[in-house]
C-alpha positions in Angstrom: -15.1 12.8 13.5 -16.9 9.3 14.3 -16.2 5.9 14.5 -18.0 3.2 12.8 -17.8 -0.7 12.9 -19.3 -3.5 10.9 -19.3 -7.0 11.4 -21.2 -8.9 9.0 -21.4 -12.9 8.0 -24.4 -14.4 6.7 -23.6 -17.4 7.0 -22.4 -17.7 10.3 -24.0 -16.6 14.5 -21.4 -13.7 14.6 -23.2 -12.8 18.3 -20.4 -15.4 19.5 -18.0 -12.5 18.2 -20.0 -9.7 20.8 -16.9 -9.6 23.1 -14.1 -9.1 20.5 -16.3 -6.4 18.7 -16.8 -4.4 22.2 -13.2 -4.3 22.1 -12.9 -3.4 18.6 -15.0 -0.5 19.1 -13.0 0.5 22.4 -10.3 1.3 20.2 -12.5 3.8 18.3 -13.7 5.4 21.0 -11.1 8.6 20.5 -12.9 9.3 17.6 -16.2 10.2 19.1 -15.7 10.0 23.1 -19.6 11.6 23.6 -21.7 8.8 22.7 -20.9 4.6 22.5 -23.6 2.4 20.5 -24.1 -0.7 19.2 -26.6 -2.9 17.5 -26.5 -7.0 17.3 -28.1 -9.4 15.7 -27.3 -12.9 14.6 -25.9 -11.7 11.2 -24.7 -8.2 11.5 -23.0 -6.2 15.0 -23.1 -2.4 14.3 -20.8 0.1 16.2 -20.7 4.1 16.5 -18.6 5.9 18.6 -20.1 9.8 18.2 -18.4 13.0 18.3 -21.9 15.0 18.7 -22.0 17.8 16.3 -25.4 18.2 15.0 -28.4 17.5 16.6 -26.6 16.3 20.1 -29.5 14.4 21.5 -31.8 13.3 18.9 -29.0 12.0 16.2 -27.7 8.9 18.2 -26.8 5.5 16.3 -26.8 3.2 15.3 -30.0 5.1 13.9 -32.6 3.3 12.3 -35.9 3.8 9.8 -39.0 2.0 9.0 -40.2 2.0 5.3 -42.7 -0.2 3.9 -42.3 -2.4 6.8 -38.7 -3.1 6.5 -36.1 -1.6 9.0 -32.7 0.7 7.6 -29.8 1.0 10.0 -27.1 3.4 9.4 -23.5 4.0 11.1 -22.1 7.3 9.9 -19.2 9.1 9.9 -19.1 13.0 8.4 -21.3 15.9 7.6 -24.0 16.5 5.1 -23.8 19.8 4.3 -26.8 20.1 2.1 -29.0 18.3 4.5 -31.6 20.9 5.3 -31.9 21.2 1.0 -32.6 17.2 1.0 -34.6 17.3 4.0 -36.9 19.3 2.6 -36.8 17.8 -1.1 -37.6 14.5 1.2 -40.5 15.3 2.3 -41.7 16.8 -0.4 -42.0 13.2 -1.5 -43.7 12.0 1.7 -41.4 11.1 4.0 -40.9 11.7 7.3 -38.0 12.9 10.2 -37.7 12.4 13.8 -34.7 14.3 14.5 -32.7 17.4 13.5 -29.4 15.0 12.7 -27.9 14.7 9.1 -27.9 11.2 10.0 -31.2 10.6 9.1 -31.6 12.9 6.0 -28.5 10.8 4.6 -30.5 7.9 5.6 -33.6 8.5 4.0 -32.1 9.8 1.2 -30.7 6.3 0.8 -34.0 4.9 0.8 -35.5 6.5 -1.2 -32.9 6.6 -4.0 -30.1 3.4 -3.2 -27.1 4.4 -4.7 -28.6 7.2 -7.0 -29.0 9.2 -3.9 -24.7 9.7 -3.7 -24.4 12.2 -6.4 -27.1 14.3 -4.1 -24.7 14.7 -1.5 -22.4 17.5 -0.7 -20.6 16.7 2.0 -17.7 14.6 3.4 -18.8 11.1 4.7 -18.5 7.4 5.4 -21.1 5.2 6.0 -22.4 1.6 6.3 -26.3 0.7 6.1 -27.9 -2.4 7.3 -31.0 -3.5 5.0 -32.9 -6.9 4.4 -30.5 -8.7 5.8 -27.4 -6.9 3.2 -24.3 -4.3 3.6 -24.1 -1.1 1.9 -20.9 1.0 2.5 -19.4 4.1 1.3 -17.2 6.9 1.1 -17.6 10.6 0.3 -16.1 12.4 -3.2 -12.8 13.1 -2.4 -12.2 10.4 0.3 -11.9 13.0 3.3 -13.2 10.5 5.7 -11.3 7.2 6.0 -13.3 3.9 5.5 -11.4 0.1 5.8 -12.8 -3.1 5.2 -11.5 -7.0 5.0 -13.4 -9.7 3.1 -12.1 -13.3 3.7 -14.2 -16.4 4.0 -17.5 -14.6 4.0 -16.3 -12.5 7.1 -17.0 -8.6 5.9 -15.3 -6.2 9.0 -15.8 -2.2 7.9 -13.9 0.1 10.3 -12.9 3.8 10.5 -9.4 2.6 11.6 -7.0 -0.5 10.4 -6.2 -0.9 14.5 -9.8 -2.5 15.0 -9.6 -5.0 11.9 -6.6 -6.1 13.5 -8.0 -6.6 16.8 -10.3 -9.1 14.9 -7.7 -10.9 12.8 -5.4 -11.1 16.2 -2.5 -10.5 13.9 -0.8 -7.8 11.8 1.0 -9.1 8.4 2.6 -6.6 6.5 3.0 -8.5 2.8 5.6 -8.2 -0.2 2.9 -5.6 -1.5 2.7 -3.7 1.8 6.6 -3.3 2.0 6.7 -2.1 -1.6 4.1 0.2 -0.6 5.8 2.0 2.7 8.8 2.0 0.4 7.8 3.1 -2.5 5.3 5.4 -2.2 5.2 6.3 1.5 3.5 7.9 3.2 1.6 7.9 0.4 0.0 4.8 -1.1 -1.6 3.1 -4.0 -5.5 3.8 -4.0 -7.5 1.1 -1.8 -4.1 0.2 -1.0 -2.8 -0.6 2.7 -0.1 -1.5 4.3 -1.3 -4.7 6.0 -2.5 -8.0 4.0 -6.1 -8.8 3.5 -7.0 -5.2 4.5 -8.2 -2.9 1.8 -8.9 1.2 1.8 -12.6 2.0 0.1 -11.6 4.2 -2.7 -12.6 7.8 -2.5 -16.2 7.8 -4.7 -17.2 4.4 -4.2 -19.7 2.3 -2.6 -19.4 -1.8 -1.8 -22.6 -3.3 -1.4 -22.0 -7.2 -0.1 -25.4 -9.6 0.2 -22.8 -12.7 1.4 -22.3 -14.2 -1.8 -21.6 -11.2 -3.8 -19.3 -8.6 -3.3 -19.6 -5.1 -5.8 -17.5 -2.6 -5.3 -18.4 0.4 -8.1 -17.4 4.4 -8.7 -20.4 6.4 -8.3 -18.0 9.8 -8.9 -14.6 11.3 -11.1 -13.2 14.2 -11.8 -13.7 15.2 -15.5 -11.3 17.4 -17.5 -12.9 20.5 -19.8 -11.8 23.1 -21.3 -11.6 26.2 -19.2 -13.5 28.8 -21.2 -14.4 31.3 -19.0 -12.6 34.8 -18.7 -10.0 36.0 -16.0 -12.7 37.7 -14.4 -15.5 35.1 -14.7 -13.1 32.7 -13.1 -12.3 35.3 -10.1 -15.9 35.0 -9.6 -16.6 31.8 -9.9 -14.0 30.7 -7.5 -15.1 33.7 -4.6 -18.5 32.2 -4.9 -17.3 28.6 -4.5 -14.8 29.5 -1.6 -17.8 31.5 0.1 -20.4 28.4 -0.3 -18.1 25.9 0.9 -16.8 28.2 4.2 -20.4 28.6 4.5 -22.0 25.5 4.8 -19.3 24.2 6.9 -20.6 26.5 9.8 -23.5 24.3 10.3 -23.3 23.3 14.0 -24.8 22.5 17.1 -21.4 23.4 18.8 -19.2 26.2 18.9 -17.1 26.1 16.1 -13.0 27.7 15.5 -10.6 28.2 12.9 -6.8 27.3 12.5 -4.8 30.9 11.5 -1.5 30.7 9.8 -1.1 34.0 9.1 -1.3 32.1 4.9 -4.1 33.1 2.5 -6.3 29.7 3.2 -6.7 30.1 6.7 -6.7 34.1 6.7 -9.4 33.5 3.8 -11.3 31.0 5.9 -10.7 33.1 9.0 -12.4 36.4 7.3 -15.0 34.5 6.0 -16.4 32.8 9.0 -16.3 36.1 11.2 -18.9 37.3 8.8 -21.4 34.5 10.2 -20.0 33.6 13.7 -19.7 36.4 16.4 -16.0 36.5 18.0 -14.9 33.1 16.3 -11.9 31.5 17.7 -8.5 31.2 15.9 -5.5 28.7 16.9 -2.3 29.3 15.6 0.5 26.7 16.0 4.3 27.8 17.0 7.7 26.1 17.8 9.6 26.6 21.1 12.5 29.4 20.3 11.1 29.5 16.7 12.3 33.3 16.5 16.1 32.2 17.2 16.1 29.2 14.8 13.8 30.1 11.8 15.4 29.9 8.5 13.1 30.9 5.4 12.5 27.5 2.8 10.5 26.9 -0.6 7.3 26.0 2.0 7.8 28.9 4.9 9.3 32.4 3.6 8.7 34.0 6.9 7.4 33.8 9.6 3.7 34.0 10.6 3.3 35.6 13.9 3.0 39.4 12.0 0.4 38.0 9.3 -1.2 36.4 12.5 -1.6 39.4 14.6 -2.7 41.3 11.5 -5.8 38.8 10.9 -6.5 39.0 14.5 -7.2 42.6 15.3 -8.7 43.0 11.6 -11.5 40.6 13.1 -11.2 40.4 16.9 -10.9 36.5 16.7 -10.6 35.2 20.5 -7.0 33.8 19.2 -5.0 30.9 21.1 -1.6 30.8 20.0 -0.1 26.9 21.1 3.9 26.7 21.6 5.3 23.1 20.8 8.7 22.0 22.4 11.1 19.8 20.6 11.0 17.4 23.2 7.5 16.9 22.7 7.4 16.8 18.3 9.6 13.6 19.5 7.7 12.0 22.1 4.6 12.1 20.1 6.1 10.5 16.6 5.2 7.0 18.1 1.6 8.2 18.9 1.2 10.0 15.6 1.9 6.5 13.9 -0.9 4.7 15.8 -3.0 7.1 14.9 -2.2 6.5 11.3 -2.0 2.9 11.7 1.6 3.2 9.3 4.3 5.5 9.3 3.4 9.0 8.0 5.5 12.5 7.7 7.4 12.2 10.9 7.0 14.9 13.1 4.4 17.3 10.5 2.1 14.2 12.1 3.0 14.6 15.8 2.8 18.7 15.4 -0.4 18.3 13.8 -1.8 15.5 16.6 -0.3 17.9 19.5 -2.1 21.4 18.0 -5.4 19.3 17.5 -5.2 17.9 21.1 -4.8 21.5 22.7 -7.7 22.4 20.4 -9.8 19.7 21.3 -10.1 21.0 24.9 -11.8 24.1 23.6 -13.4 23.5 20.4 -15.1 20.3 18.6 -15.2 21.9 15.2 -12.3 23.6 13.9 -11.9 25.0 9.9 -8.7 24.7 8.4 -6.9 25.2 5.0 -5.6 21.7 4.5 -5.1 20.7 0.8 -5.4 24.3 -0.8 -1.9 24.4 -1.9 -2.6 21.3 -4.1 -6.3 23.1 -5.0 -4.5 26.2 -5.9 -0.9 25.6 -6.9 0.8 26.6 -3.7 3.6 23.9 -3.4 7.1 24.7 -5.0 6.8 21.8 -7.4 3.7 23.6 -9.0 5.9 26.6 -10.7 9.3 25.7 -10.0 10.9 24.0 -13.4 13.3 21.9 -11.7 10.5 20.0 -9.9 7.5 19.7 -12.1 9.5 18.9 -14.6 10.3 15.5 -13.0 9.4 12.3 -14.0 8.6 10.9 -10.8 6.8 12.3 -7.8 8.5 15.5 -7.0 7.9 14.5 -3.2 9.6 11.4 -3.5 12.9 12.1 -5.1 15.0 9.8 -3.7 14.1 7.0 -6.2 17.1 5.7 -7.1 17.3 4.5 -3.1 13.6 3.1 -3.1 14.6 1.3 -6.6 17.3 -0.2 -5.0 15.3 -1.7 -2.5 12.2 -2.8 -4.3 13.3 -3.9 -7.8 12.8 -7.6 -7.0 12.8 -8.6 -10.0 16.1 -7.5 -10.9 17.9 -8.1 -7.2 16.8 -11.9 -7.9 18.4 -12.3 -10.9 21.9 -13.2 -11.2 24.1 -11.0 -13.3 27.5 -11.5 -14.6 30.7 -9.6 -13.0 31.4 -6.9 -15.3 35.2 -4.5 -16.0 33.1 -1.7 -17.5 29.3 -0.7 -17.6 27.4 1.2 -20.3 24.0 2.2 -20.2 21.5 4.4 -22.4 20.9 7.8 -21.3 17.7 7.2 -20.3 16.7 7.4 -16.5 15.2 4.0 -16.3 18.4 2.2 -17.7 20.9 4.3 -15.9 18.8 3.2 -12.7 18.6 -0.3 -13.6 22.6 -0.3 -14.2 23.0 1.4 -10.7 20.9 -1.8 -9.1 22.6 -4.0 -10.8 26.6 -2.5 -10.6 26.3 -0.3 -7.7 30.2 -0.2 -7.4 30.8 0.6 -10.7 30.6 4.4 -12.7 27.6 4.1 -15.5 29.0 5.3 -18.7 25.9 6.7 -20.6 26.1 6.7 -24.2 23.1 8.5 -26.3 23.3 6.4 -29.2 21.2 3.8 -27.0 18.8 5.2 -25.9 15.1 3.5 -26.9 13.5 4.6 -29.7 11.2 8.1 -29.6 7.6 6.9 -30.0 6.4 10.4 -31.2 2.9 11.1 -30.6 2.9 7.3 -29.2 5.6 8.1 -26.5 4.4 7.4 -23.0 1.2 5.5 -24.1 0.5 1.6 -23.6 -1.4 -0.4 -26.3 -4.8 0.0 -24.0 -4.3 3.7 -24.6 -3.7 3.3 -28.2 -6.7 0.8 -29.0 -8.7 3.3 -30.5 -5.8 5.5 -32.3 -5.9 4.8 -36.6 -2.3 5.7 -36.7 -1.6 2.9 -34.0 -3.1 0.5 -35.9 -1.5 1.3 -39.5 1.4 1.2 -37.7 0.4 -2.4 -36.2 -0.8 -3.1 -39.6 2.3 -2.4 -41.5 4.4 -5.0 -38.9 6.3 -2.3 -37.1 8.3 -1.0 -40.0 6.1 2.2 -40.3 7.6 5.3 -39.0 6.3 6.4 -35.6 4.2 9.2 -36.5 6.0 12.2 -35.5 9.0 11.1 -34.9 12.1 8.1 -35.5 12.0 5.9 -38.1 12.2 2.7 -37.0 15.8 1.4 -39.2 16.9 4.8 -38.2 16.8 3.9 -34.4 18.3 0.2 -35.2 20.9 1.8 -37.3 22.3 4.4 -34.2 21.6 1.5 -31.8 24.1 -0.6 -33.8 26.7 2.7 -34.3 26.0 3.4 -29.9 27.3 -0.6 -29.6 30.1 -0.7 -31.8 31.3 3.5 -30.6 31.0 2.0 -27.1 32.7 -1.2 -27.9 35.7 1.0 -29.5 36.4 2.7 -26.4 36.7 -0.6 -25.1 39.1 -1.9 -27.5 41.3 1.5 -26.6 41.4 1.1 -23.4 42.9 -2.3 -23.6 45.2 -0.7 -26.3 46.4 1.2 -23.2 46.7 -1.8 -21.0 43.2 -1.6 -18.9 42.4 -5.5 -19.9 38.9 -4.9 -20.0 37.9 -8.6 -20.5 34.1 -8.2 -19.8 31.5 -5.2 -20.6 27.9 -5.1 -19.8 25.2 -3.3 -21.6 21.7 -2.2 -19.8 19.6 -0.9 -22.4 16.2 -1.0 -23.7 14.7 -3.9 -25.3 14.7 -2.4 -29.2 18.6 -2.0 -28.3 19.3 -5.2 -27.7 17.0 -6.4 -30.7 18.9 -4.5 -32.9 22.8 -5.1 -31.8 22.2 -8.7 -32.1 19.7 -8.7 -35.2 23.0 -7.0 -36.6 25.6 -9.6 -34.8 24.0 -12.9 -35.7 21.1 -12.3 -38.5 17.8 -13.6 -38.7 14.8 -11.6 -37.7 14.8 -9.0 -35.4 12.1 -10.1 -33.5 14.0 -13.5 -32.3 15.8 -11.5 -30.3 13.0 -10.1 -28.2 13.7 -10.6 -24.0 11.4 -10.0 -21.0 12.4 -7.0 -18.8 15.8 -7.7 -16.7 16.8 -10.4 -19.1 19.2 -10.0 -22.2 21.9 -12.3 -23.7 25.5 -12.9 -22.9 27.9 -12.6 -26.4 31.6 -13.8 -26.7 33.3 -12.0 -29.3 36.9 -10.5 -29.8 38.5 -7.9 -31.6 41.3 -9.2 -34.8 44.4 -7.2 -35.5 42.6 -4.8 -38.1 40.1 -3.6 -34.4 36.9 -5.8 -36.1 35.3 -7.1 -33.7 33.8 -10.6 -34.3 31.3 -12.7 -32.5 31.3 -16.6 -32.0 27.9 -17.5 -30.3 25.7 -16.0 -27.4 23.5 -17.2 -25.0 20.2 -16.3 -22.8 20.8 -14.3 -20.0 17.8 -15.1 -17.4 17.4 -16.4 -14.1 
């Protein structure tokens, strides 16, 4: 890996700025400790910190081009792996190379077709070029290599890392949005998303191009979803060839190059492959201090992997290196694992991983691993295990009801009334909200009401729906329409009404039994409250309609004969 810096303002001298950037870049200087770099002008300071991988003399940068008379400078980050394909093409149309780096081919590719030229590229990459006096930036496919950037009064700072945008800002604010991010999501987070105010994450597939006035930031790349038509064996085909292309063209080196061995299929895959092309490769395996007194089989380790391990090694005379973490250690290093992150990550997975790729390092600049096949190929439990893909959350973040709790601002504002007895619809989302709301009370769930079932509507929003006829009869025919598929739409105000008045019975016999129940809440969905008090106090039942953790307050009492009867209600907000 590399580290890049940008500084750009055209409309300021940002060489008063030189000192503070030197610094800045100091602080990237892990990521490529072989080569520092920089280029200033009165607009624009450039920095590239270079772990030399290809092309160790002649791919230096900043590197920069003349075409037509104008000059291109590039700071990048990554691999091309296709370079010597574009290289070729590129010259084919006239140009021409002074080096043997990928650096350049991406650069001249860039030239030669701006931001056509991303959908050429196989590789993983960041980058920012420097052109008639503009910024272009961007980031590879998948997002493999990190890219961070703050816009604020026409100051534009790109970086590898958050720690050297904060350098510059000489502060770290972590928002309402950041919090809700760590605490939500963590480790994982929204796309672009950070932790830290102001300071965005370029989206995996996009490019920003800034001029000083205008700021674009665009998706050159997605996914798209196709039938898969192809046989079993087609597909076993298909995907050897794919595995052995992508193992292949990540061999392309200047340096010696390794593998990570876990004794799993990725790495043993990986590990089998690349002996075919490199000559006594190198293999690190990673182990825990008295692992074979301690190890317990789980959903992500059924065994151990030292037998797997040895296996793969004398099947291809791999000069293994097997590294032995302590405790002690997995503990020291959390702290360093976090600055490394710039937020808090997976605890000690991080430090384990930053310890095995610091022994590593001593050896080896290149290493292959098998990172991120389990979610290529299905190899996580939540992938074929009913109980967790059958979720409706994450099924790495179950523990919602506790991040709720904490983040569900616009319910802990509000101010709720004290309540004898709570009853909620069966529905996750209400029994959660009643759990905010009453944590010291039991949530009595009552079936009757839950929200309506939207059919072949359910779990769409009305952007998702624009184009769907049967959406729009149903929008044309005022709501009364039955959801195609499933509930008619009196049907579900009907068993809301019978779910209030069954719940509102046990109520009554409870006091019968001396409870004195004087005040019952209700968290339910909006159509449920619509339709109890549509049936309570007439009118239409759209009067009734409330934003989300807002509702209405009745007072009503039960006569002699168990009717209940209702004198008047009011809003329930803020």
């Amino acid at each position: 890996m590399c580290g890049i810096l940008c500084l750009y303002n055209k409309q300021r001298n940002v060489l008063e700025d030189c000192g503070k950037f030197n610094q800045m870049l100091h602080l990237l200087e892990h990521r490529g400790p072989d080569d520092s770099r920089t280029y200033f002008d009165s607009h624009v300071l450039l920095g590239h910190c270079r772990l030399s991988i290809i092309d160790l003399k002649g791919g230096k940068q900043p590197f920069e081009y003349t075409y037509q008379g104008k000059i291109y400078r590039i700071i990048f980050n990554g691999e091309i792996y296709n370079m010597n394909e574009l290289k070729k093409h590129l010259i084919d149309l006239g140009f021409h190379f002074s080096s043997q780096s990928d650096s350049e081919v991406l650069l001249v590719c860039f030239i030669a077709y701006r931001e056509k030229c991303l959908n050429m590229l196989d590789g993983i990459f960041s980058f920012v070029i420097y052109y008639d006096d503009q910024i272009f930036a961007c980031r590879d496919h998948l997002g493999v290599k990190p890219l961070y950037y703050y816009l604020k009064e026409n100051d534009l700072i790109i970086a590898s890392e958050i720690k050297a945008i904060l350098m510059y800002l000489g502060k770290c604010v972590v928002d309402k949005t950041g919090i809700k991010e760590l605490l939500g999501l963590g480790p994982s987070l929204s796309p672009g998303k950070t932790l830290y105010k102001d300071i965005s994450s370029l989206r995996p597939a996009h490019y920003l191009f800034y001029d000083g006035n205008d700021c674009i930031i665009d998706r050159y790349w997605g996914l798209q979803k196709k039938p898969h038509l192809k046989s079993y064996e087609e597909t076993v085909q298909d995907v050897r060839y794919l595995v052995n292309q992508s193992i292949q063209r990540q061999l392309l080196s200047d340096v010696p190059i390794s593998c990570m061995l876990s004794g799993g299929l990725d790495s043993s895959i990986i590990t089998a492959l690349s002996s075919q092309y490199v000559n006594n490769i190198s293999t690190y395996s990673i182990d825990y201090l008295d692992q074979e007194k301690y190890f317990k089989p789980y959903d992500y380790q059924l065994t151990r992997d030292s037998d797997y391990i040895d296996e793969m090694v004398e099947r291809y005379h791999s000069h293994h290196n097997n590294v032995v973490l302590s405790q002690k250690n997995l503990i020291i290093f959390l702290k360093q694992s976090m600055i490394a992150r710039d937020a808090p990550g997976m605890a000690d997975i991080d430090s384990s991983f930053l310890l095995f790729c610091k022994e590593i390092k001593r050896h080896h600049k290149v290493v292959l691993s098998g990172e991120c096949a389990d979610e290529i190929f299905g190899g996580y439990p939540w992938f074929y295990k009913k109980e967790l893909y059958s979720l409706d959350t994450f099924p790495w973040i179950r523990d919602i009801d506790q991040r709720l709790d904490l983040l569900n601002e616009n319910i802990k504002s509000r101010k709720y009334p004290m309540a004898d007895i709570v009853f909620s619809s069966t529905m996750k989302r209400c029994v959660q909200t009643a759990k905010i709301i009453y944590p010291e009370k039991d949530i009595l769930k009552e079936e009757l009401l839950k929200e309506c079932d939207f059919g072949i509507f359910e779990g769409k929003n009305y952007m998702e729906l624009s184009d769907e006829p049967l959406y729009q009869q149903w929008i044309d025919s005022g709501g009364s329409n039955t959801f195609p598929g499933d509930e008619n739409p009196y049907d579900f105000r009907k068993r809301s009404v019978e779910g209030f008045y069954k719940c509102m019975d046990f109520v009554y016999r409870m006091n019968c039994e001396d409870k004195k129940i004087e005040t019952v809440a209700f968290v339910v969905h909006g159509g449920t409250i619509m339709s109890v008090m549509n049936n309570a106090f007439g009118g239409d039942y759209y009067d009734y309609s409330c934003i989300n953790g807002s509702g209405y307050i009745l007072e009503c009492k039960f006569d002699e004969n168990n009717l209940l009867h209702y004198s008047g209600y009011c809003g329930l907000d803020s």
